[in-house]
N, C-alpha and C positions, 0 to 999 in steps of 0.2 A: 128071142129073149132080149130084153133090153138091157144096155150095160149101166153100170152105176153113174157111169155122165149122166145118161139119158134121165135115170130114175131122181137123179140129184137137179137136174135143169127142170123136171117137170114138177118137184115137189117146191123150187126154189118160186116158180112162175104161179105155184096156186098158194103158195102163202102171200107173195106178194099182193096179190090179187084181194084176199083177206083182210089182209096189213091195211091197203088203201082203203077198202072200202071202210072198215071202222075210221078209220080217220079223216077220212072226207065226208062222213055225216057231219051235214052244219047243226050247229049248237042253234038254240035261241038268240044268243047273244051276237052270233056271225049273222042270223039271218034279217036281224033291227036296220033298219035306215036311219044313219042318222038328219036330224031335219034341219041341222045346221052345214055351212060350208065342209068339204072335204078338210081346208086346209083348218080350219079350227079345230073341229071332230079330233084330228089327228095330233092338234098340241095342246089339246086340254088337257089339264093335270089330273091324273088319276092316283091313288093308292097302292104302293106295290109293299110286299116285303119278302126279300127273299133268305130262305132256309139257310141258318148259318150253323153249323159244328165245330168242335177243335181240330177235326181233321180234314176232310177233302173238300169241305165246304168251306171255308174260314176265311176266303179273299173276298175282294171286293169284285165287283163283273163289271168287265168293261163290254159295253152294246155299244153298236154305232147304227145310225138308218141314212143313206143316201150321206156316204163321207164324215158325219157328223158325229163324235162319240162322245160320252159320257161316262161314266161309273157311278158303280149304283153300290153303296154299301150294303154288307147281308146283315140280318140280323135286325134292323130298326125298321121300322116305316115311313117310307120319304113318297113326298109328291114327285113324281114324273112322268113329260110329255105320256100322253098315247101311244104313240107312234113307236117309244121306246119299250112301253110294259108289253107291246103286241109281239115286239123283236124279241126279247125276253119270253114270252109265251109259245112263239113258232120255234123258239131253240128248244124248251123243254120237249114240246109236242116232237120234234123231230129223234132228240133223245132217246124219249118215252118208245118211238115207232124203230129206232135203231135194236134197243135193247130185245122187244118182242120179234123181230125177224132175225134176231143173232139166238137168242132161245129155239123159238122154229125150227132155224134152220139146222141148230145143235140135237132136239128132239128125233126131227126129223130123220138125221144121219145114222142117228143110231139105230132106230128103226129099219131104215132100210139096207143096214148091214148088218144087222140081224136076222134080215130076212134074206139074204145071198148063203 
């Protein structure tokens, strides 16, 4: 019979499993070449705006990419680098993959200690 480590390590390894693979499907937009230099691609000005509220949303973000940081006011729409909206995007995405393996793995527990 296996103990609740065991039942907790193998439900933790197959949601992982789960988790990545929805997030590792490329988009359209990951799988585009761009036809210009890497390094232009990456400091072309793009469109960002980020989600502002009165409460846990209401500061400005500071991103940096290789030492270099910025802050990006919430609320308005500002031009910046590539390079920065992508940083901004893999933080969300990481976010987003945090919250659903902490749900999981909260789901999960309950289940299997309802089944002990």
């Amino acid at each position: 019979m296996a103990t609740k480590k065991q039942i907790t390590e193998e439900i933790t390894e197959e949601i992982t499993e789960e988790i990545i693979e929805e997030v590792s499907e490329p988009s359209d937009e990951q799988s585009a070449e761009p036809s210009i230099s890497a390094k232009d691609y990456y400091n072309e000005l793009v469109t960002v705006k980020l989600f502002k509220d009165s409460n846990r949303y209401k500061d400005d973000v500071f991103v940096a990419v290789n030492g270099v940081g910025m802050i990006v006011p919430r609320g308005v729409e500002v031009r910046i680098p590539r390079k920065y909206a992508e940083a901004l995007a893999n933080s969300e995405q990481q976010n987003s993959f945090s919250v659903q393996y902490q749900s999981r793995l909260q789901s999960e527990a309950v289940i299997s200690e309802s089944a002990i």
